[in-house]
C-alpha positions in Angstrom: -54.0 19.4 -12.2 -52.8 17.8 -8.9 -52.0 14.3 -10.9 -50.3 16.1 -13.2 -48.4 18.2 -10.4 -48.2 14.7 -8.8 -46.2 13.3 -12.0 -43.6 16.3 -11.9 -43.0 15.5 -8.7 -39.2 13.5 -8.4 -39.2 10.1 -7.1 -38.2 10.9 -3.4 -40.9 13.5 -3.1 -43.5 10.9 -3.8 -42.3 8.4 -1.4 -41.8 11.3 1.2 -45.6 12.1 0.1 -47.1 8.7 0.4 -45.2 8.0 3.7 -46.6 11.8 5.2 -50.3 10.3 4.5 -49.4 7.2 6.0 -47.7 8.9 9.4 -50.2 11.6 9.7 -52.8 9.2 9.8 -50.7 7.5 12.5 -50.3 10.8 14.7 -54.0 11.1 14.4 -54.5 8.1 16.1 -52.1 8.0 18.1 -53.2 11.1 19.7 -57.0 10.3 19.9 -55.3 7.2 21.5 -53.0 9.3 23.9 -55.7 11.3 25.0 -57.6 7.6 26.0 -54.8 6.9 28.0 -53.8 9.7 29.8 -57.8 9.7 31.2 -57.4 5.7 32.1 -53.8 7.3 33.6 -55.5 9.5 35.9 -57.9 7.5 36.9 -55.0 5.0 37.9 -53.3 7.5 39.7 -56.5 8.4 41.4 -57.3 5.0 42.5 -53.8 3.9 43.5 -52.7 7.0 45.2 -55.7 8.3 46.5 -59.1 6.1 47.1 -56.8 3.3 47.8 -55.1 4.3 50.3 -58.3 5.5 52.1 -60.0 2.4 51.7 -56.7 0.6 53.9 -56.8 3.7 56.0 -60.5 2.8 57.1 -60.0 -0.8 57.3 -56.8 0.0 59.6 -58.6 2.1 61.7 -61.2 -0.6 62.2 -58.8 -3.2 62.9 -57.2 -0.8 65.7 -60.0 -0.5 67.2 -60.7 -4.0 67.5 -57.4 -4.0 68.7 -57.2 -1.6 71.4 -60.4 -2.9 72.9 -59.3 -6.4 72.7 -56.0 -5.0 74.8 -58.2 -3.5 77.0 -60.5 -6.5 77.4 -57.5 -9.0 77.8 -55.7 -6.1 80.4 -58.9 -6.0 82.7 -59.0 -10.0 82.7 -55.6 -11.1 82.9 -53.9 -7.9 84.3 -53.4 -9.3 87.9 -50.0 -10.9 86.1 -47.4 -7.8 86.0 -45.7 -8.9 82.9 -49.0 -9.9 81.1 -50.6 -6.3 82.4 -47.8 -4.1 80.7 -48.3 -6.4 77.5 -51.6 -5.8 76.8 -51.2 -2.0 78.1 -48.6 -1.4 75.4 -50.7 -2.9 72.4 -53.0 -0.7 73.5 -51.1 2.3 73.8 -50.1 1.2 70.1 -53.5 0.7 69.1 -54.3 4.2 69.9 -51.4 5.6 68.5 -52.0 3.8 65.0 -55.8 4.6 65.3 -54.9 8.5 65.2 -52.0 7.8 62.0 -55.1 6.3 59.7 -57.8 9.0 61.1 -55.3 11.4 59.5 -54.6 9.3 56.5 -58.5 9.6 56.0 -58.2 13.3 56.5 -55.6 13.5 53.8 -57.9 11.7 51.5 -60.8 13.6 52.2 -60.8 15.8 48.7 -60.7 12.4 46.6 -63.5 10.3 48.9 -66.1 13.4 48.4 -66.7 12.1 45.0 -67.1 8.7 46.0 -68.6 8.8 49.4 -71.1 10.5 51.5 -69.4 13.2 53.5 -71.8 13.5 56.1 -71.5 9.6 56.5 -67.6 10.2 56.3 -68.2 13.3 59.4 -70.3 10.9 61.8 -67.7 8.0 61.3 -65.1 10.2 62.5 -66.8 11.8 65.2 -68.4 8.2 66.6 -64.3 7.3 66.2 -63.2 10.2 68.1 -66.0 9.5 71.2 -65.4 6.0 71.0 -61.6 6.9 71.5 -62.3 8.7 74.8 -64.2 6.0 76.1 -61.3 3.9 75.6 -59.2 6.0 77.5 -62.1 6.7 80.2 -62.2 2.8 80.5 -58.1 2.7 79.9 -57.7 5.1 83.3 -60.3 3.2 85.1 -58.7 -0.3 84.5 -55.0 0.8 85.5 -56.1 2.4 89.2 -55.7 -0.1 91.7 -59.2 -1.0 93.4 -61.1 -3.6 92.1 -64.0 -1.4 92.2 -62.3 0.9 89.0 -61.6 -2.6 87.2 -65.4 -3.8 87.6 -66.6 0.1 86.7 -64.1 -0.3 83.8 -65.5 -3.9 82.6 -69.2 -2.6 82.9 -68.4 0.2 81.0 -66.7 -1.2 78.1 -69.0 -4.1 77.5 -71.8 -1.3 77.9 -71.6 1.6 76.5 -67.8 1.7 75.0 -69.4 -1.5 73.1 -72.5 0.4 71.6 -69.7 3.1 70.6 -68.2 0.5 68.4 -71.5 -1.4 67.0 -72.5 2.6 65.5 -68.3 3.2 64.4 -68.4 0.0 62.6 -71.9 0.1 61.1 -70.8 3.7 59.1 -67.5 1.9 58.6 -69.0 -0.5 56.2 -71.3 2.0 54.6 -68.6 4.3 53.9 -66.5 1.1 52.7 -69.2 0.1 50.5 -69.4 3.7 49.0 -65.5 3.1 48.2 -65.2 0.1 46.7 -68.5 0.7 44.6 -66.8 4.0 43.5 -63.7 2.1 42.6 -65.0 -0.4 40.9 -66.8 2.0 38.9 -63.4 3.4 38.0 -62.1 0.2 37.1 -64.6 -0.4 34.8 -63.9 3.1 33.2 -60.5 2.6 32.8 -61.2 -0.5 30.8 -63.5 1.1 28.7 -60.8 3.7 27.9 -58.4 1.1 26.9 -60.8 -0.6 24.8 -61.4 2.5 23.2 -57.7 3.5 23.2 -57.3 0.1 21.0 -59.9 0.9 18.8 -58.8 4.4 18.0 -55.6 3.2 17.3 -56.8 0.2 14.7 -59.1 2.4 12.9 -56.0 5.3 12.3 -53.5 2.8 11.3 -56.5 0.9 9.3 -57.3 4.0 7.2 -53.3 5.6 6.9 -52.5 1.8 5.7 -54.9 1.8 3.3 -54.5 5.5 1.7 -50.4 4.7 2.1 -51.3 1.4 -0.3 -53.3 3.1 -2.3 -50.8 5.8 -3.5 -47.8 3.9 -3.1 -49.8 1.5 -5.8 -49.9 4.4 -7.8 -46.1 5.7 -7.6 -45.1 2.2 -8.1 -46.9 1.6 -11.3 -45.6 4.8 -12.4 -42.0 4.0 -11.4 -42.1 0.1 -12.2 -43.5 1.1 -16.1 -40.7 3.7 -16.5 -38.2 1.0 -15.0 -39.0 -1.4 -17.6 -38.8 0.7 -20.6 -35.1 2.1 -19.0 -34.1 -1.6 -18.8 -35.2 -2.9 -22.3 -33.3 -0.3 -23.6 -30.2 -1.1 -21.2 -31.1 -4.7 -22.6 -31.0 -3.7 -26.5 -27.9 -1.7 -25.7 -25.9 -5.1 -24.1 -26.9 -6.8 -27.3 -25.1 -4.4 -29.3 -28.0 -2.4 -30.7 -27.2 1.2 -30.7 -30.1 2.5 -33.1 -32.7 2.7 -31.4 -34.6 5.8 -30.8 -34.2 7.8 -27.2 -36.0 7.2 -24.9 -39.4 9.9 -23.8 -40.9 9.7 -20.3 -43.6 12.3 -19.4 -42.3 12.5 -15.2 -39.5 14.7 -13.8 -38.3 11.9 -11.4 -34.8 10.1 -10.9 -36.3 7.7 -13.3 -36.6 10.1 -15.6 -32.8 11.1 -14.8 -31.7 7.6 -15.6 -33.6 7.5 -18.8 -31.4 10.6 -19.8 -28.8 9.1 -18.7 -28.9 5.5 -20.7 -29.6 7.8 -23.6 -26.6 9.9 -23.4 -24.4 6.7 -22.6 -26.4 5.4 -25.9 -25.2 7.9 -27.8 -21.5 8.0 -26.3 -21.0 4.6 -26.9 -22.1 4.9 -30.6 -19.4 7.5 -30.9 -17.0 5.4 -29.0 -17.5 2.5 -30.9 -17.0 4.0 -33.8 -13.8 5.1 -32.6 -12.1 2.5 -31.6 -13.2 0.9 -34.5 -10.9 3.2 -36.1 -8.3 2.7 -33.3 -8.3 -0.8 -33.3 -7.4 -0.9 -37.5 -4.8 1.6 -37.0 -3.2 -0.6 -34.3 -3.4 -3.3 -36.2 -1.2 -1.6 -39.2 0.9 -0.2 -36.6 1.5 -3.8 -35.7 2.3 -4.7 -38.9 5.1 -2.1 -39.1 6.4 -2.8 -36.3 6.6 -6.5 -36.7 8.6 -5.3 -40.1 11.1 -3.1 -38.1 11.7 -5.8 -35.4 12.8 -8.3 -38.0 15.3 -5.8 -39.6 16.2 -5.0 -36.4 16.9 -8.5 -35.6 19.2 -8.8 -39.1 21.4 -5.6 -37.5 21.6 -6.6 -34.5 23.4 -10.4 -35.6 25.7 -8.2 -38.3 26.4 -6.3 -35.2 27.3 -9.1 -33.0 29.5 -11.2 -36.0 31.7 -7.7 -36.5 32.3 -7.8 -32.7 33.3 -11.0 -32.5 36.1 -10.6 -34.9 37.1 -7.4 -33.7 37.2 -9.1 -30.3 39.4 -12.2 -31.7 41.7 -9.8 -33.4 41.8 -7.8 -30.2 42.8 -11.0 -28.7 45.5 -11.8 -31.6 47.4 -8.6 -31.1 47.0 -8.7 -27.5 49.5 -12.0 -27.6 51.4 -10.5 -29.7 52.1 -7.5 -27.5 52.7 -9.7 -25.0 55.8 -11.3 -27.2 56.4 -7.9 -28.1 57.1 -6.8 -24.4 58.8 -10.4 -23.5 61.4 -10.0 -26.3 62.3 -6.6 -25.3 62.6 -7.3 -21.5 65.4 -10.0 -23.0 66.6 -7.7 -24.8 67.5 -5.1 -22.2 68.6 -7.9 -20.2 71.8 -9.0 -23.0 72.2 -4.5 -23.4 73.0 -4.5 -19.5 75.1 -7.7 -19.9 77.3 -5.7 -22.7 77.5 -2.9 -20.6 78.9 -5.0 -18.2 81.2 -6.8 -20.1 82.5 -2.7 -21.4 83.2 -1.6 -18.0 85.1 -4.7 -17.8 87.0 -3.8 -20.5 87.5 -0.2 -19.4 88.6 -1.5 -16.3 92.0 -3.4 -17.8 92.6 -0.4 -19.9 93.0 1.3 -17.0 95.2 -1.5 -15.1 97.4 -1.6 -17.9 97.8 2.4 -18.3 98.9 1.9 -14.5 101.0 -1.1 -14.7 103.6 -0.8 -17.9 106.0 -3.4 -16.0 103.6 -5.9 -17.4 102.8 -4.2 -20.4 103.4 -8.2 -23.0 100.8 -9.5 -20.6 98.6 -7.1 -20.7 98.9 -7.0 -24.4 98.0 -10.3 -25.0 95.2 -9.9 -22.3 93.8 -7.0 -24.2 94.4 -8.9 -27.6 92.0 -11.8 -25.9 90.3 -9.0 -24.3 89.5 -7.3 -27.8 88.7 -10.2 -29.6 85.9 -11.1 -26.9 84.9 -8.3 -27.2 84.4 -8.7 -31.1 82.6 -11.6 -30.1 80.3 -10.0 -28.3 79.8 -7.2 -30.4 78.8 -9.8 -33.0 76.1 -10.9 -30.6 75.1 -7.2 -29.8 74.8 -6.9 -33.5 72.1 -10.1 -33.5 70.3 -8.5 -30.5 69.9 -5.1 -32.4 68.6 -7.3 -35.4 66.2 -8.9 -33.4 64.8 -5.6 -31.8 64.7 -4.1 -35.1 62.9 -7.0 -36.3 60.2 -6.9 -33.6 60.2 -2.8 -33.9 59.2 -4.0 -37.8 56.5 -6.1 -36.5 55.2 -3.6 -33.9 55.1 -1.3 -36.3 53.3 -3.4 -38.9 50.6 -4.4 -35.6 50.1 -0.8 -34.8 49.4 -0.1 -38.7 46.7 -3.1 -38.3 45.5 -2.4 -35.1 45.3 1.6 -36.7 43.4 -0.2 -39.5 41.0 -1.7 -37.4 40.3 1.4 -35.2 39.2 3.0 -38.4 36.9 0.1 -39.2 35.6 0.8 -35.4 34.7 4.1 -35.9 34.1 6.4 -32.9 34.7 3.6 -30.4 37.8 2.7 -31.6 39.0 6.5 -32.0 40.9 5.9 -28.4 42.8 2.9 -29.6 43.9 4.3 -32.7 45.6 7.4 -31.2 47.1 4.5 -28.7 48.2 2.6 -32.0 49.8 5.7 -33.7 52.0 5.7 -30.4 52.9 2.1 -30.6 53.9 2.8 -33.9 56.0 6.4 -33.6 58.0 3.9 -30.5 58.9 1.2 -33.0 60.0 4.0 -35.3 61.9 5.3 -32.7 63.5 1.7 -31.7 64.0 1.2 -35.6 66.6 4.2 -35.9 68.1 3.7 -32.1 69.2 0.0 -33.1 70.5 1.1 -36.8 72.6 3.6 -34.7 73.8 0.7 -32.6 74.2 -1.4 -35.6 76.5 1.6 -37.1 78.4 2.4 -33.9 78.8 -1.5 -32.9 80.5 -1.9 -36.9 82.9 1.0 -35.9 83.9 -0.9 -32.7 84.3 -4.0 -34.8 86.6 -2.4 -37.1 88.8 -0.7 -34.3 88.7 -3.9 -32.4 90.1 -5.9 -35.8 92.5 -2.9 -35.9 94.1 -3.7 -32.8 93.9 -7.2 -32.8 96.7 -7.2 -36.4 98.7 -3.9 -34.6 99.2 -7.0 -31.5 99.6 -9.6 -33.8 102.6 -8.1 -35.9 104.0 -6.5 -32.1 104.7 -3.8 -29.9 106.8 -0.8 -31.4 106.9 1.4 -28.8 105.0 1.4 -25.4 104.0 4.9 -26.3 102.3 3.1 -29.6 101.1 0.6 -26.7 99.4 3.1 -24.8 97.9 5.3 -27.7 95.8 1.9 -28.2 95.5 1.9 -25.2 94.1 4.9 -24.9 91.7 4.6 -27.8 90.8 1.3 -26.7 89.4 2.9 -23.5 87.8 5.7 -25.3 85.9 3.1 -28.0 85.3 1.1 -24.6 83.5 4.7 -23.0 81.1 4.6 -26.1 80.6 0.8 -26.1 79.8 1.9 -22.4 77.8 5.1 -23.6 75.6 3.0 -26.7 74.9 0.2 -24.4 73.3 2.3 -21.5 71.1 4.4 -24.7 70.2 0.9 -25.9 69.4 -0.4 -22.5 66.7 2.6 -22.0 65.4 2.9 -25.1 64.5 -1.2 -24.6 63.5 -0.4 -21.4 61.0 2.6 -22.9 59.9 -0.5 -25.9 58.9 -2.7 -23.3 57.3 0.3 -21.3 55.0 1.2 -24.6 54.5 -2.9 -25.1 53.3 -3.0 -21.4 50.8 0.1 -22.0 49.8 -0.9 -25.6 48.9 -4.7 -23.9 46.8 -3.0 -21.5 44.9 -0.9 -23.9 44.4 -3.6 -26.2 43.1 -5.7 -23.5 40.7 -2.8 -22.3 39.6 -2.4 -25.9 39.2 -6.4 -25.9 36.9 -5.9 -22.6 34.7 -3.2 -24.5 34.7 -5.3 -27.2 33.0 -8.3 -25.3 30.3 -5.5 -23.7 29.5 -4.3 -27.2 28.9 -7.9 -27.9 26.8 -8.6 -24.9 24.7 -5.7 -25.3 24.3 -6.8 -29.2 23.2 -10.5 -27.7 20.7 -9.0 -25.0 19.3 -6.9 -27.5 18.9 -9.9 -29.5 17.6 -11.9 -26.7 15.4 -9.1 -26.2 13.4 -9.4 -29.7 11.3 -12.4 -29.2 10.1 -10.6 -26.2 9.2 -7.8 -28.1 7.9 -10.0 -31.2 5.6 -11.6 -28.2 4.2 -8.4 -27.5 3.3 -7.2 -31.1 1.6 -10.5 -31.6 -0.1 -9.9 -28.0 -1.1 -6.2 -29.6 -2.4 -7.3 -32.8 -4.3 -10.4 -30.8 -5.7 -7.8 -28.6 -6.8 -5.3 -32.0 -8.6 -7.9 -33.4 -10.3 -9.5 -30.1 -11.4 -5.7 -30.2 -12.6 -5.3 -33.8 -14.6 -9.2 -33.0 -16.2 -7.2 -30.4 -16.8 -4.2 -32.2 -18.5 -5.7 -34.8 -21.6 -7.2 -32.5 -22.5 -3.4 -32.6 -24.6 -1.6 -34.6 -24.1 2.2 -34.9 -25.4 3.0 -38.5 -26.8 0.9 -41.5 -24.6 2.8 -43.8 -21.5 3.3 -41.5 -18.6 0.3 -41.3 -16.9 0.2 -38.1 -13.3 0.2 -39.4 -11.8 2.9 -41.5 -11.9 2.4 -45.2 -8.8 1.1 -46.7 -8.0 -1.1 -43.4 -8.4 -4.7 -42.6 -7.5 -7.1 -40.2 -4.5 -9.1 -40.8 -4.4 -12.4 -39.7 -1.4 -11.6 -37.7 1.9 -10.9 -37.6 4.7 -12.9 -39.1 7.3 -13.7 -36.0 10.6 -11.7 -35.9 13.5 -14.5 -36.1 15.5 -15.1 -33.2 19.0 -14.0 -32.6 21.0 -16.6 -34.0 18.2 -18.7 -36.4 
């Protein structure tokens, strides 16, 4: 019953168990060995503070009464010398003085020397102290009178009967001494015997608690080394991949125990685990597989992408110079529709002089017939500028209709440039009908201008005729003036609408060349990513290696059914391959 209560026990309470034997047995002797030494303690104590002290306090008083008869001796034979005379009187005088201090030291002491010594002994040493005291002093007054009768009396009577005084005081002296020091001794020896007993005590405990602590901590450890070792050859079968084996059964309720539980549930987990990522690591694998597949089309899209760009961009580029011309030829144009106007306010101007001035009215004829015929030059070469700016409104319009066409092609990203496109081409429209008005009204001034060139070549009728051609020469001259200034803004609006369609085309060139650098780092980006699928399917079948030093069931496969492992997957070309 207790062994079996003993087994149930946990693993701290048996240690706790085997060391409370072991310390008890300890105390034990430890006490039996305190109690030893607090006896060999007191009879220290009573030696060194007690029968000690006594002992010096008898041999002191001894000594001063050798002393204070020796004074007295040495007084009565060399006291006729002053200095020498209160010498010796002083020792004595100190002699007494310290006799009295160890008589009372002795008296203290008295309780402790009753054990030791004779107290009737101790009574007559006193007393014979005492009576040789007063003989000192009887002999002491009769040496320092000043006859030399006293000092004889004095020197008869201490080598008399002072003397026999002393023989009797130091005769008990050494009896009592003998009674102390053979009662000390006797201490001594006691207080050796307690140690040697206090050393046996001590062996004999620790002995005994040794030998029951070995004893059941031979016991606990057989129990706990034999439970140990089946834990860890299970631990051992597990790290070799064997996950079949039965659980483990241990008949304690230890920490052992515990761990037994423990390395069976971890048993058990793992098998399910295993299992598991068995599973896992196939289904990785095929997901691996599929990706590989979608980076490589991905790869194919992304280097369509990048081709479609680059053409879009050169294009972008193409109509982007020819803006540019676009916006140089009318900016020349504008130029030669101010010079016109110029050369019509010219004109008005010598209409006028010769509406002032009819004195000189041939002159100014043949001045205006010059006059007029320049200016049929000229409108000849305002005719060839109108051409030429409906000639480049016929090209911007044809850009815009491409650059419309190309927008569409975009899609939503080129949305923007197409509305910007449908204004390039609703300007050149514009310019298309502003020049054929020009072309129109510059024809009318041609035909005027031929008019009055044959009504001065056959003569001046009348000056009235004179100034009505006048006249309308200054008014065609107003709406040379008048058609020149419209032409002169609406070039001036062309090469506005060139300037703003060249900076959306190159805006639209600048996305361009981002779409295409975001299609080139996504394509430098696929190796990269065709580095990690092959570092994911590496890694699933490193796993299902591992995996498969397991065994879970005889009838159960590690990987699902259907799956394999693929050798790997096949690398995702490179943009640009």
């Amino acid at each position: 019953m207790r062994m079996t209560a003993m087994v149930n026990l946990r693993l701290a309470h048996k240690l706790r168990i085997s060391t409370a034997v072991l310390m008890l047995f300890v105390l034990m002797g430890s006490l039996a060995a305190y109690w030893k030494i607090r006896q060999a303690s007191e009879l220290s104590v009573d030696l060194s503070t007690r029968q000690l002290p006594a002992m010096l306090a008898m041999r002191d008083l001894r000594l001063h009464a050798v002393e204070s008869s020796t004074a007295l001796k040495s007084y009565l034979l060399f006291g006729v010398d002053p200095a020498m005379a209160a010498r010796y009187r002083g020792q004595f005088d100190r002699a007494q003085q310290e006799g009295l201090t160890s008589v009372q030291a002795i008296e203290s002491a008295r309780s402790s020397l009753a054990r030791n010594v004779d107290m009737t002994r101790l009574d007559a040493m006193l007393s014979e102290y005492h009576i040789y005291e007063e003989k000192q002093k009887t002999v002491a007054q009769m040496a320092f009178g000043q006859g030399s009768d006293s000092t004889g009396k004095a020197f008869d009577l201490l080598q008399g009967e002072t003397a026999q005084h002393y023989d009797r005081l130091s005769s008990l002296m050494t009896t009592v001494l003998d009674q102390q020091v053979a009662a000390s001794g006797h201490s001594l020896e006691e207080t050796v015997h307690l140690s040697h007993l206090e050393a046996i005590y001590m062996w004999l405990a620790t002995f005994a608690g040794g030998l029951l602590g070995l004893l059941l901590s031979e016991v606990t450890i057989r129990r706990i080394v034999r439970s140990i070792v089946m834990v860890a050859d299970r631990a051992q079968s597990i790290a070799e991949g064997d996950l079949m084996s039965e659980a483990l059964s241990l008949d304690s309720n230890d920490e052992v125990t515990g761990l037994a539980r423990s390395v069976n549930q971890m048993q058990q987990n793992l098998r399910e685990m295993i299992g598991t990522m068995g599973e896992i690591a196939a289904t990785v694998n095929q997901d691996a597989l599929e990706l590989t597949r979608s980076a490589a089309d991905s790869s194919r899209r992304t280097k369509e992408q990048s081709l479609q760009t680059q053409q879009a961009a050169a294009a972008m580029q193409e109509m982007s110079i020819s803006i540019a011309e676009v916006s140089r030829h009318a900016q020349n144009s504008a130029a030669n529709a101010r010079q016109a106007a110029a050369t019509a306010r010219e004109g008005g101007s010598i209409v006028d002089q010769m509406l002032v001035s009819m004195q000189s009215i041939a002159d100014s004829v043949r001045n205006t017939a010059d006059t007029v015929q320049r200016l049929g030059r000229e409108s000849e070469q305002i005719i060839r500028i109108v051409n030429v700016i409906e000639e480049i409104a016929q090209k911007t319009n044809l850009l815009a209709l491409n650059a419309a066409i190309e927008a569409a092609r975009a899609g939503e990203q080129g949305r923007g440039f197409a509305v910007v496109a449908g204004e390039v081409r609703r300007l050149a429209e514009s310019t298309r009908n502003a020049t054929s008005e020009i072309a129109q009204m510059i024809q009318g001034i041609q035909g005027h201008t031929r008019g009055a060139v044959q009504a001065m070549e056959t003569g001046t009728a009348t000056v009235s005729e004179g100034v009505e051609t006048t006249r309308r020469a200054g008014e065609s001259l107003a709406r040379i003036i008048q058609a020149s200034d419209q032409v002169d803004s609406m070039i001036a609006q062309i090469a506005t609408a060139a300037t703003q369609q060249a900076e959306a085309a190159r805006q639209s060139s600048e996305n361009v060349d981002v779409i295409n650098r975001l299609g080139e780092e996504s394509a430098a980006a696929i190796p990269a990513m065709n580095t990690i699928v092959h570092s994911v399917e590496s890694g699933a079948q490193r796993l299902q290696q591992h995996i498969g030093k397991f065994r879970i069931e005889e009838s159960r496969a590690i990987l699902r059914p259907g799956l394999s492992v693929h050798p790997g997957p096949q690398p995702v070309p490179a943009y640009g391959d």
